[in-house]
C-alpha positions as CSV (number, residue, x, y, z in Angstrom):
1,X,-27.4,-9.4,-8.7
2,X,-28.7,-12.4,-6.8
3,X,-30.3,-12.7,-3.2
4,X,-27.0,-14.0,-1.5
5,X,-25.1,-10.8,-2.8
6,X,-27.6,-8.4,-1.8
7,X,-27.9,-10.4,1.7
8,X,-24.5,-10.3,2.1
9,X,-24.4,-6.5,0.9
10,X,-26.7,-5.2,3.9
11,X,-24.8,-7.6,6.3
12,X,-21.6,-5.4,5.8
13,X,-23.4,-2.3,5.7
14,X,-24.9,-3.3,9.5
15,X,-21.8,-4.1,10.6
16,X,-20.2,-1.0,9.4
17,X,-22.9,1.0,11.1
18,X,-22.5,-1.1,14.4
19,X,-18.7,0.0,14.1
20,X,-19.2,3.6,13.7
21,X,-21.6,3.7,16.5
22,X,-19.6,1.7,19.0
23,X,-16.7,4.3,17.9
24,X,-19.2,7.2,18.5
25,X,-20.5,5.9,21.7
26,X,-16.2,5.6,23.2
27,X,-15.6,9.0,22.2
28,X,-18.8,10.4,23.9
29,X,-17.2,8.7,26.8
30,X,-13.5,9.4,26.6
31,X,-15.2,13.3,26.4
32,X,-17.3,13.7,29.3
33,X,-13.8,12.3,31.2
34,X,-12.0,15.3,29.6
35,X,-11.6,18.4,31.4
36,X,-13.5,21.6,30.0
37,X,-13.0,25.0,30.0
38,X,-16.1,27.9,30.3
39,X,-18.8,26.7,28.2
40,X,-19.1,29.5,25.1
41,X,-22.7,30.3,23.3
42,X,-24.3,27.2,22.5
43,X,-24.0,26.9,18.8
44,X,-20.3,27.0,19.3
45,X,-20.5,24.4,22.2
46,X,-22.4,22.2,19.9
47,X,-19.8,22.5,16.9
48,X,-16.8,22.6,19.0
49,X,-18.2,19.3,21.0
50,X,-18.6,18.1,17.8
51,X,-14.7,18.6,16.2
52,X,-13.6,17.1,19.8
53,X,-15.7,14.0,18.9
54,X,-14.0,13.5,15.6
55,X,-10.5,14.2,17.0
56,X,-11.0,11.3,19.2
57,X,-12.7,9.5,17.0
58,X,-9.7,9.9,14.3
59,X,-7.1,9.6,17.8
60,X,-8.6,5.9,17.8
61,X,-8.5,4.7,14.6
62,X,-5.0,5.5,14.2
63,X,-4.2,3.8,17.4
64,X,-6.3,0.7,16.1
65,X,-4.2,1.4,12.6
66,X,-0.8,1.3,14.2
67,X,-1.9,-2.0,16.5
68,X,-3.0,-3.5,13.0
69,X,0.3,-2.3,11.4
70,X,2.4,-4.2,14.2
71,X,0.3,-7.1,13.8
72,X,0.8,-7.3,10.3
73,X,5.0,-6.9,10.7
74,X,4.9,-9.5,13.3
75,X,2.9,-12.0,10.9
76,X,5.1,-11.3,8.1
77,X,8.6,-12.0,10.5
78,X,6.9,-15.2,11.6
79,X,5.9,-16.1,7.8
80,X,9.7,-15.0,6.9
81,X,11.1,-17.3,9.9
82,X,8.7,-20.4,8.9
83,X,10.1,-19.2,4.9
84,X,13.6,-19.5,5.7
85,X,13.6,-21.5,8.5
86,X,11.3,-24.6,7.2
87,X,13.0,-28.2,7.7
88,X,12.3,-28.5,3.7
89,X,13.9,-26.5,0.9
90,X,11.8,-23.9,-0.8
91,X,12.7,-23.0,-4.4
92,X,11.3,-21.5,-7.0
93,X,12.8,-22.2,-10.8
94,X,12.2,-20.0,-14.1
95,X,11.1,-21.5,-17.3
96,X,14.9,-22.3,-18.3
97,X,15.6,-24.2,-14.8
98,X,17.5,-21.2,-13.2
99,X,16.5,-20.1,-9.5
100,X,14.8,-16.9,-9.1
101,X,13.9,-17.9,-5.1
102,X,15.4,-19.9,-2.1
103,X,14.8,-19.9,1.2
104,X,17.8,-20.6,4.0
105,X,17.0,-24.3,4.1
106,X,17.0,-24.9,0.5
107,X,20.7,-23.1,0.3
108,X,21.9,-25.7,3.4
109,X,21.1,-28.5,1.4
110,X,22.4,-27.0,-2.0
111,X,26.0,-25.9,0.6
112,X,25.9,-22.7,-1.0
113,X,24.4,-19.1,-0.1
114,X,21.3,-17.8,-1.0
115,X,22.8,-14.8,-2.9
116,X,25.4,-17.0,-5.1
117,X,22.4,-19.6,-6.0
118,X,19.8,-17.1,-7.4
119,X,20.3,-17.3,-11.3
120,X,22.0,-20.6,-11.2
121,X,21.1,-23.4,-13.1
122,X,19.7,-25.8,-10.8
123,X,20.6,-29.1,-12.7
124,X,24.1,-28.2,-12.2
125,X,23.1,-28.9,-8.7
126,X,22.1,-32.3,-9.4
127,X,24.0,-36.0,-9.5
128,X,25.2,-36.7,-13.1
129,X,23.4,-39.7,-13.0
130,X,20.4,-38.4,-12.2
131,X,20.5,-35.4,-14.9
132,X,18.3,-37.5,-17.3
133,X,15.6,-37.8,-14.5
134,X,15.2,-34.1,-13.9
135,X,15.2,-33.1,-17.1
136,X,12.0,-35.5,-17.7
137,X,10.8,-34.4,-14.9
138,X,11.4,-30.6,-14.8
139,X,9.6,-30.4,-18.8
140,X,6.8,-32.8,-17.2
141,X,5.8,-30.3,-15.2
142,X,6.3,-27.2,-17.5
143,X,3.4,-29.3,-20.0
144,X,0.8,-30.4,-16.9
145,X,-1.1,-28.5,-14.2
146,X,-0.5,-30.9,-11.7
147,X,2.0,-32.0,-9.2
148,X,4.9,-34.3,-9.6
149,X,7.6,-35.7,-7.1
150,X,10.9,-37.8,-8.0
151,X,13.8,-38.2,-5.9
152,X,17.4,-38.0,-7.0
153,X,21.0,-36.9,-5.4
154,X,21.9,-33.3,-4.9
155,X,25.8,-33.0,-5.1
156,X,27.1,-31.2,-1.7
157,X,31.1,-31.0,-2.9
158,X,33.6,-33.2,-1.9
159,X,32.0,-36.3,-3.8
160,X,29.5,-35.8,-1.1
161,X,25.6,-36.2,-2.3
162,X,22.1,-35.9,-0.1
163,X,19.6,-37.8,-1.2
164,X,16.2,-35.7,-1.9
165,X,12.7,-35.9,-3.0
166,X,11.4,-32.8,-5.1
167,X,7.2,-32.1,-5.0
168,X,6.9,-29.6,-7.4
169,X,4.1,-27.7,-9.4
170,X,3.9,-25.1,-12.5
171,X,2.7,-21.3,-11.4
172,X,2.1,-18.5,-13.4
173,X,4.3,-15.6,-12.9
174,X,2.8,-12.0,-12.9
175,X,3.8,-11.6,-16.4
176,X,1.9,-14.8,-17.4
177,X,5.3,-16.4,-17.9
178,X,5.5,-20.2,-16.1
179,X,7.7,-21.3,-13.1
180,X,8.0,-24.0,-11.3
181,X,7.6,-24.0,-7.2
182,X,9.9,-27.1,-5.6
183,X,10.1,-28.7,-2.0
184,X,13.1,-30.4,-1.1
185,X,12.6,-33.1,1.7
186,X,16.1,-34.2,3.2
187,X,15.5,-38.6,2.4
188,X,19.0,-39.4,3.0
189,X,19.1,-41.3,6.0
190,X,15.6,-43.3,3.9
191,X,17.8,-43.9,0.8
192,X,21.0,-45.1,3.2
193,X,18.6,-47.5,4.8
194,X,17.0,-48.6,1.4
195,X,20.5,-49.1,-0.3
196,X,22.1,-51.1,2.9
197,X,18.8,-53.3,2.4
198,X,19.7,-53.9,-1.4
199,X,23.5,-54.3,-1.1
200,X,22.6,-57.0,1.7
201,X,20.0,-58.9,-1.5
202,X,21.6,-61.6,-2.9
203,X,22.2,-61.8,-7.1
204,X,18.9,-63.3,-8.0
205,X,16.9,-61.2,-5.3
206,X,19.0,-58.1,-7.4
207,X,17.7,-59.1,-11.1
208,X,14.4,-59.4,-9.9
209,X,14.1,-55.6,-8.6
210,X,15.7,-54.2,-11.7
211,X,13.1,-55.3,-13.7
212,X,12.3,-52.6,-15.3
213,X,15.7,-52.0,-16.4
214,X,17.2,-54.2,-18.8
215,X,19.6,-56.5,-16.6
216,X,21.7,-59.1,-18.7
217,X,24.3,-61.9,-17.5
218,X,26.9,-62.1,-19.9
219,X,30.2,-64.9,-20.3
220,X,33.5,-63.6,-20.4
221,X,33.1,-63.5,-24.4
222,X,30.0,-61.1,-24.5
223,X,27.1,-64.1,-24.7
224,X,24.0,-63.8,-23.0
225,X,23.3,-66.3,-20.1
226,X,20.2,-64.5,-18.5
227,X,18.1,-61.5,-19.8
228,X,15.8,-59.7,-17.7
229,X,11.6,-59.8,-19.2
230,X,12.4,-56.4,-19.7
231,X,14.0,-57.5,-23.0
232,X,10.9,-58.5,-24.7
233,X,10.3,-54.5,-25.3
234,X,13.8,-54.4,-27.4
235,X,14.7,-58.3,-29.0
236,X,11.4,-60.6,-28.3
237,X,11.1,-63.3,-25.8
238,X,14.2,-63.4,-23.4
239,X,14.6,-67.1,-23.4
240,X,15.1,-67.0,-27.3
241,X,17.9,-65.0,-26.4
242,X,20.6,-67.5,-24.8
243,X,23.9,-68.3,-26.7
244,X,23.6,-65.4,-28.7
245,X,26.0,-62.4,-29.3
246,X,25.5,-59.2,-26.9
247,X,27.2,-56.9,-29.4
248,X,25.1,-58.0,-32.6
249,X,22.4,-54.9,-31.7
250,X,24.9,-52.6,-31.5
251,X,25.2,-49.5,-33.8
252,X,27.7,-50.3,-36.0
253,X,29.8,-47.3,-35.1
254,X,29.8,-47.9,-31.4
255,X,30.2,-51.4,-31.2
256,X,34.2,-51.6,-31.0
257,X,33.9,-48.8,-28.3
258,X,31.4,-51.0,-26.2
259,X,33.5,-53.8,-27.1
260,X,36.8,-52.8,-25.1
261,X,34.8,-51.1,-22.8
262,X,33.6,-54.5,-21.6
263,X,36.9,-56.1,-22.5
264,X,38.6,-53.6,-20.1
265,X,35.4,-54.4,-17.4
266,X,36.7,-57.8,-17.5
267,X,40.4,-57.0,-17.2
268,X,40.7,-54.4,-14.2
269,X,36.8,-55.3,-12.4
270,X,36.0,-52.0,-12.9
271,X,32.2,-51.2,-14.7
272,X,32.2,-48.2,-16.2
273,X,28.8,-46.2,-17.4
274,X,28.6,-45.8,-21.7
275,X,26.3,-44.7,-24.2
276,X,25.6,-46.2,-27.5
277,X,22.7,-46.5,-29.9
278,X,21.3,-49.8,-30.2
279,X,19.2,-51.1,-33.6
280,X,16.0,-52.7,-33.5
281,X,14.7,-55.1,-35.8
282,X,12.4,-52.5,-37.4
283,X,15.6,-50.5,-38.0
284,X,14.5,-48.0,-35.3
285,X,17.8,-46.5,-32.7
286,X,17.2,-46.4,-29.1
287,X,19.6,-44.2,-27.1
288,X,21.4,-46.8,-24.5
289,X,22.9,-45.8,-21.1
290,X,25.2,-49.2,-19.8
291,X,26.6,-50.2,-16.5
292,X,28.9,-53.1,-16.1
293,X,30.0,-55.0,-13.5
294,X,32.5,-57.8,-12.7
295,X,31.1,-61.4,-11.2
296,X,34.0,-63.5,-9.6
297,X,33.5,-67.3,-8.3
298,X,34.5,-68.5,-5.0
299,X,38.1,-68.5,-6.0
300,X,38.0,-64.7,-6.8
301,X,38.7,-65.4,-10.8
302,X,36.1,-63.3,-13.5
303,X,33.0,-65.7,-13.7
304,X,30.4,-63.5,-15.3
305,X,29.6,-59.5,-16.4
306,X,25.9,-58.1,-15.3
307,X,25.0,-55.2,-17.4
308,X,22.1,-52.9,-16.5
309,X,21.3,-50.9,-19.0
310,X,18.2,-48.1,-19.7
311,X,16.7,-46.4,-22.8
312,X,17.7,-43.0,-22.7
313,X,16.2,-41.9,-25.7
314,X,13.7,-39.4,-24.1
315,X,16.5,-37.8,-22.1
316,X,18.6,-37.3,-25.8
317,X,16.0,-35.9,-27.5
318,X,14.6,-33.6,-24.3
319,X,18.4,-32.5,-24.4
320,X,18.8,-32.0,-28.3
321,X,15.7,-29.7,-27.8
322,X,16.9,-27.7,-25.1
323,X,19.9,-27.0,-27.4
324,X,17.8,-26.3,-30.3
325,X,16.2,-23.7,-27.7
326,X,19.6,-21.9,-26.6
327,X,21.7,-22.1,-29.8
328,X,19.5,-21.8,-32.6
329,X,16.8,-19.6,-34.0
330,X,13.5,-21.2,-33.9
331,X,12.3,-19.3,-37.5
332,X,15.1,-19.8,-39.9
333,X,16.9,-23.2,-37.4
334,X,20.0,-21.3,-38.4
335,X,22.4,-20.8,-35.6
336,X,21.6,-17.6,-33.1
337,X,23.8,-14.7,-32.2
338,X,25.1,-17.1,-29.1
339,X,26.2,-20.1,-31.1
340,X,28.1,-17.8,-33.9
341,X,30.5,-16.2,-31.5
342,X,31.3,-19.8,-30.2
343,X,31.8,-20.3,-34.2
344,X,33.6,-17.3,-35.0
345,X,35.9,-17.9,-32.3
346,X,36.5,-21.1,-33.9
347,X,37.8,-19.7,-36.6
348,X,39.9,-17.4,-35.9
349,X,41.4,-20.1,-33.6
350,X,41.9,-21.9,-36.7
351,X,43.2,-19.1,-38.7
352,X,45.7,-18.8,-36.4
353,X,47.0,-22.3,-36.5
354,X,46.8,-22.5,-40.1
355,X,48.0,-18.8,-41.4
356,X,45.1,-18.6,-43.6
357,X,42.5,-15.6,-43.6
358,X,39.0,-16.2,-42.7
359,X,35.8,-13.7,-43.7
360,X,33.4,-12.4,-42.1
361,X,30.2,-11.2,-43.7
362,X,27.2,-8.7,-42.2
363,X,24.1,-9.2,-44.5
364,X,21.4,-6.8,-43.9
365,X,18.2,-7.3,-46.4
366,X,17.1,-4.0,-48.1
367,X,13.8,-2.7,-47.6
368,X,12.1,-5.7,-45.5
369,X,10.1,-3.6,-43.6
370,X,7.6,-2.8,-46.8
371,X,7.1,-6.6,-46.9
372,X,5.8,-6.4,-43.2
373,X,3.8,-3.5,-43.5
374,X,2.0,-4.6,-46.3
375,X,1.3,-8.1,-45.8
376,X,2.1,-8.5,-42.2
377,X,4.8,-10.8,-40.3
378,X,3.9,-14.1,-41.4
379,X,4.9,-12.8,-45.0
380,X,8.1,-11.7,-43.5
381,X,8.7,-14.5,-41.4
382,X,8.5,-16.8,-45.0
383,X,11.0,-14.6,-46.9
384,X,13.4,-14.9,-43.6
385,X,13.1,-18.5,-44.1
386,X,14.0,-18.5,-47.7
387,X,16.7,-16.0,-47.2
388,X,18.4,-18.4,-44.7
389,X,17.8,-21.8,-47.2
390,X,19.8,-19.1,-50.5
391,X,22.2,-18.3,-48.0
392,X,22.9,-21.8,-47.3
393,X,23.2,-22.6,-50.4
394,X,26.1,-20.3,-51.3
395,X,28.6,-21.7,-49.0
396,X,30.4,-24.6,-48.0
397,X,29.8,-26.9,-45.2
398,X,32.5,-25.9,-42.9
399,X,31.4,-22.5,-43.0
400,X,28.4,-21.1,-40.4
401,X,25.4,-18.9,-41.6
402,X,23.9,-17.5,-38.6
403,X,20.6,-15.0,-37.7
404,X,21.9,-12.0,-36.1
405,X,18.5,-10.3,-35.8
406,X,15.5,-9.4,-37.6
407,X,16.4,-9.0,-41.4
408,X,20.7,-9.6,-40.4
409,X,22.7,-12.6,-41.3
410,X,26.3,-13.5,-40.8
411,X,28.9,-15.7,-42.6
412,X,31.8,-16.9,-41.1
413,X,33.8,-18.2,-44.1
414,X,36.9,-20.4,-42.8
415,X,40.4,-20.7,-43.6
416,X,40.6,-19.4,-47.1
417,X,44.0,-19.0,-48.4
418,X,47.6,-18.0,-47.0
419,X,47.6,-14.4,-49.3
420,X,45.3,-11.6,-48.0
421,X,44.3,-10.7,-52.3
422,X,43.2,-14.3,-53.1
423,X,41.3,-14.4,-49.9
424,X,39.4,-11.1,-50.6
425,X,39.0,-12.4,-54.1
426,X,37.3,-15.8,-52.9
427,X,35.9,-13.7,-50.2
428,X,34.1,-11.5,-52.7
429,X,33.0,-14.3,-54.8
430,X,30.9,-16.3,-52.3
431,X,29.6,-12.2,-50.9
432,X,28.5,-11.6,-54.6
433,X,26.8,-15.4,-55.4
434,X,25.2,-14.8,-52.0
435,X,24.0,-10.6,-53.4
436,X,22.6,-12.4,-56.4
437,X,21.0,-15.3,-55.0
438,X,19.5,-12.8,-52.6
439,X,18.4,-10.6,-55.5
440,X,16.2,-13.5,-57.4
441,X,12.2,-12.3,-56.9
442,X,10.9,-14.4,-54.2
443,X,7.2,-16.8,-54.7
444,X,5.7,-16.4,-50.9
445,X,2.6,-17.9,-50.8
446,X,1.0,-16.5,-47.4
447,X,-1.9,-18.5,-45.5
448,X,-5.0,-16.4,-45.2
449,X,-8.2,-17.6,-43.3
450,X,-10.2,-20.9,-44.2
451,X,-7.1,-22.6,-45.1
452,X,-6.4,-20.7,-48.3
453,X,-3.1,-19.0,-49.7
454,X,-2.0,-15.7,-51.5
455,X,0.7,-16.3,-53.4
456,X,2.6,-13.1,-53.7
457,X,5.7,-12.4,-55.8
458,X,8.3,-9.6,-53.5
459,X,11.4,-8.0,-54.9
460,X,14.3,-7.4,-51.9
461,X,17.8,-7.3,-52.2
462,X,20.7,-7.1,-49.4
463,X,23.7,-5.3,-48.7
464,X,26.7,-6.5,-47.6
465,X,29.5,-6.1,-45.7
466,X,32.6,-7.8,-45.5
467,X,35.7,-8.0,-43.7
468,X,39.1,-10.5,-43.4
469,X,40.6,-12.0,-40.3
470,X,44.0,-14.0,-39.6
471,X,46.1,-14.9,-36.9
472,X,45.3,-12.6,-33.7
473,X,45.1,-9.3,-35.7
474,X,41.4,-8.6,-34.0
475,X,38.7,-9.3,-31.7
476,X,35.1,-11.2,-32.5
477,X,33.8,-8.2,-31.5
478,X,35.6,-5.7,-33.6
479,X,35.1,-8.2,-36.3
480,X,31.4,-7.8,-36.5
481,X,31.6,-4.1,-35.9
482,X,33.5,-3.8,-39.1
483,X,31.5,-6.0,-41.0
484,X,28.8,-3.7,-40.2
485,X,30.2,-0.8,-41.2
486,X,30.7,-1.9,-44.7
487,X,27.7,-3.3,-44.6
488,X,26.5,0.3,-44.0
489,X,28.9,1.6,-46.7
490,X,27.1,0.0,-49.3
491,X,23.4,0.8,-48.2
492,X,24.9,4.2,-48.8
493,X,26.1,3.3,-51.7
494,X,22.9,2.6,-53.2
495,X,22.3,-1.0,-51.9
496,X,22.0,-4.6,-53.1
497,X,26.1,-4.2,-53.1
498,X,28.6,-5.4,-51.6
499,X,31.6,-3.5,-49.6
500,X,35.1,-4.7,-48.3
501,X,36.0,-3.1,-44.6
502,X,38.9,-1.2,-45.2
């Protein structure tokens, strides 16, 4: 223990003494105002002067308690006022974006109340157009300690927006699990001022503040007449590119789309936002977002198309991985349990427009918790992974292999055949090549410390249970239960077998 923390030790033990004496010394005095009865013997004067002390003495604190208590209530109304009442927005976002908190404010701007909001995704809140911003931003600050702003429009219903500016910062929830803490500031009247200023610019003063966008000045035809310096990042030096085709960069697949969307710009003089890829030189895509707009002369006939345009690529790919997060299992990258009833609705939807039966299949692996036990998860998270590629490799590409759980898969054959016998028969084929692929011993070679391996050789089967679906005969849901039932009826029946639902 140091000097400082000893110092400060005997200065709270002084002041703790001063305390009790001062409350000593007021209930001496509070008692000699009190009226007494006839003295008694001494000894019980003494203890009974005593007992009246600490009755006052304990008559005081509680009074200083209760004052303490309404001081603390009115502190936390006030703090709940200056919460709910602030002339910012106050919310407070889980790791997947939904709001856990909001104060009255933040509801106002979001023209909502509080109790609808809480567990809503926020970005649903948020101006299409500005989607791609918050989701760089809201990951930004899920990677970095530190605080972040960016402004963007906050849809308010009828086609209405308010223009805000979001300061935000990553906490650390109780259970260790991040959120993210935003302020809304109101910047609308800012951003009406800002924008008047720009609509008021003339076209040249326009080019030069988009910058960092690509801006282009295209003839009627598609041919570039002006390309912002931007350009250098995606096709070279800007000036090289006058005269030449705007649609030669173009994905192949997307170019007629772009095409008569730009024919169709110059037709009505209406721009209209599209996406495309767009090749490099080096053969690399970019992910392009495209805004057109018509340029008439002085006589009010089409003169020229301006086309801003950003790279989007970041936004794609921040978007691909938040689906990859919600629809498929991280381990095996097969589809989860949420992404198979959207599949297995699909096809029974299908069955029922074509006639023909569709499967489903419960596979359960036998005995994969020995494999655990003995050489721990990472073993079992390998034999998953090989499970899923076997399984994979036993159907076609229109049918779905998904991860229900731990050692359970499912397989949602489509559309087999019109007769219910041939489609338990090819039903049962594909059950059994997936039994005996699942059957083959499996090589797991398991990462031990230092870099090295143990390569292990594990014997596990499966059990399976199957069951046929057509037109509107049944549910998802009673589907699956069947499935697992047979499933069940052939672990009873010895496993590694397979068993029809009945």
């Amino acid at each position: 223990m140091d000097n400082n923390t000893i110092d400060q030790d005997i200065l709270k033990q002084e002041a703790e003494a001063k305390f009790a004496l001062a409350l000593r010394n007021a209930a001496e005095k509070k008692l000699e105002l009190m009226p007494h009865a006839d003295i008694p013997a001494r000894p019980v004067v003494e203890v009974l002067h005593e007992l009246q002390l600490y009755q006052i003495e304990l008559e005081m604190q509680n009074e200083e308690l209760r004052r303490s208590q309404n001081i603390l209530e009115e502190s936390r109304d006030r703090y709940a006022d200056f919460y709910d009442f602030a002339p910012v927005g106050y919310i407070t976002l889980n790791r997947d974006a939904l709001i856990d908190e909001i104060n009255l404010t933040g509801a106002k701007m979001l023209v909502d109340e509080r109790h609808k909001l809480l567990g809503k995704r926020f970005s649903s809140c948020i101006a299409q157009e500005d989607r791609d911003r918050w989701h760089r931003y809201f990951i930004n600050l899920l990677q970095h300690d530190d605080k972040a702003f960016c402004e963007l429009a906050i849809l308010q219903g009828g086609g209405s927006s308010l223009q805000v500016r979001l300061d935000g910062i990553r906490l650390l929830r109780e259970d260790n699990l991040p959120s993210v803490r935003l302020v809304l500031t109101d910047i609308t009247e800012r951003h009406r001022a800002e924008k008047a200023a720009r609509e008021k610019e003339d076209f040249f003063r326009m080019i030069a503040e988009n910058t960092d966008d690509f801006v282009a000045v295209l003839d009627l035809e598609g041919r570039r007449l002006y390309n912002s310096p931007s350009y250098i990042r995606l096709l070279g030096d800007p000036d090289s590119l006058k005269g030449s085709d705007s649609f030669a960069e173009i994905h192949p697949d997307d170019r007629e789309h772009v095409k008569r969307v730009f024919d169709e710009t110059v037709r009505s003089g209406i721009g209209l936002q599209i996406e495309y890829r767009f090749l490099l030189a080096d053969g690399r895509i970019r992910n392009m977002e495209s805004l057109g707009a018509l340029i008439k002369n002085s006589q009010g006939q089409p003169s020229r198309v301006i086309v801003v345009s950003r790279d989007i690529t970041e936004r794609k790919q921040a978007e691909e991985q938040i689906r990859n997060l919600a629809f498929y299992d991280t381990l095996t990258r097969l589809p989860n349990r949420r992404m198979l009833d959207d599949r297995l609705i699909q096809a029974m939807a299908a069955s029922r427009r074509s006639g023909r039966f569709g499967a489903l299949m419960f596979v359960d692996m036998d005995n994969f918790k020995a494999l655990n036990d003995q050489y721990g998860h990472r073993a079992g998270d390998l034999l998953l992974k090989e499970v899923a590629r076997r399984i994979n490799g036993c159907v076609r590409e229109v049918d779905t292999v998904a991860r229900f759980g731990g050692d359970e898969f499912v397989v949602v054959l489509s559309e087999l055949d019109i007769d219910k016998s041939e489609s338990a028969r090819l039903a049962g084929i594909v059950a059994e090549k997936v039994r005996s692929a699942l059957a083959e011993p499996y090589l797991l070679s398991i990462p031990q410390g230092g870099g090295s391996e143990t390569a292990i050789e594990h014997h596990c089967s499966s059990s399976i249970g199957v069951v046929l679906f057509t037109d509107h005969q049944t549910s998802p849901e009673n589907a699956l239960k069947w499935a697992d039932m047979a499933m069940y009826q052939a672990k009873e029946a010895g496993r590694n077998a397979v068993r029809f639902y009945a």
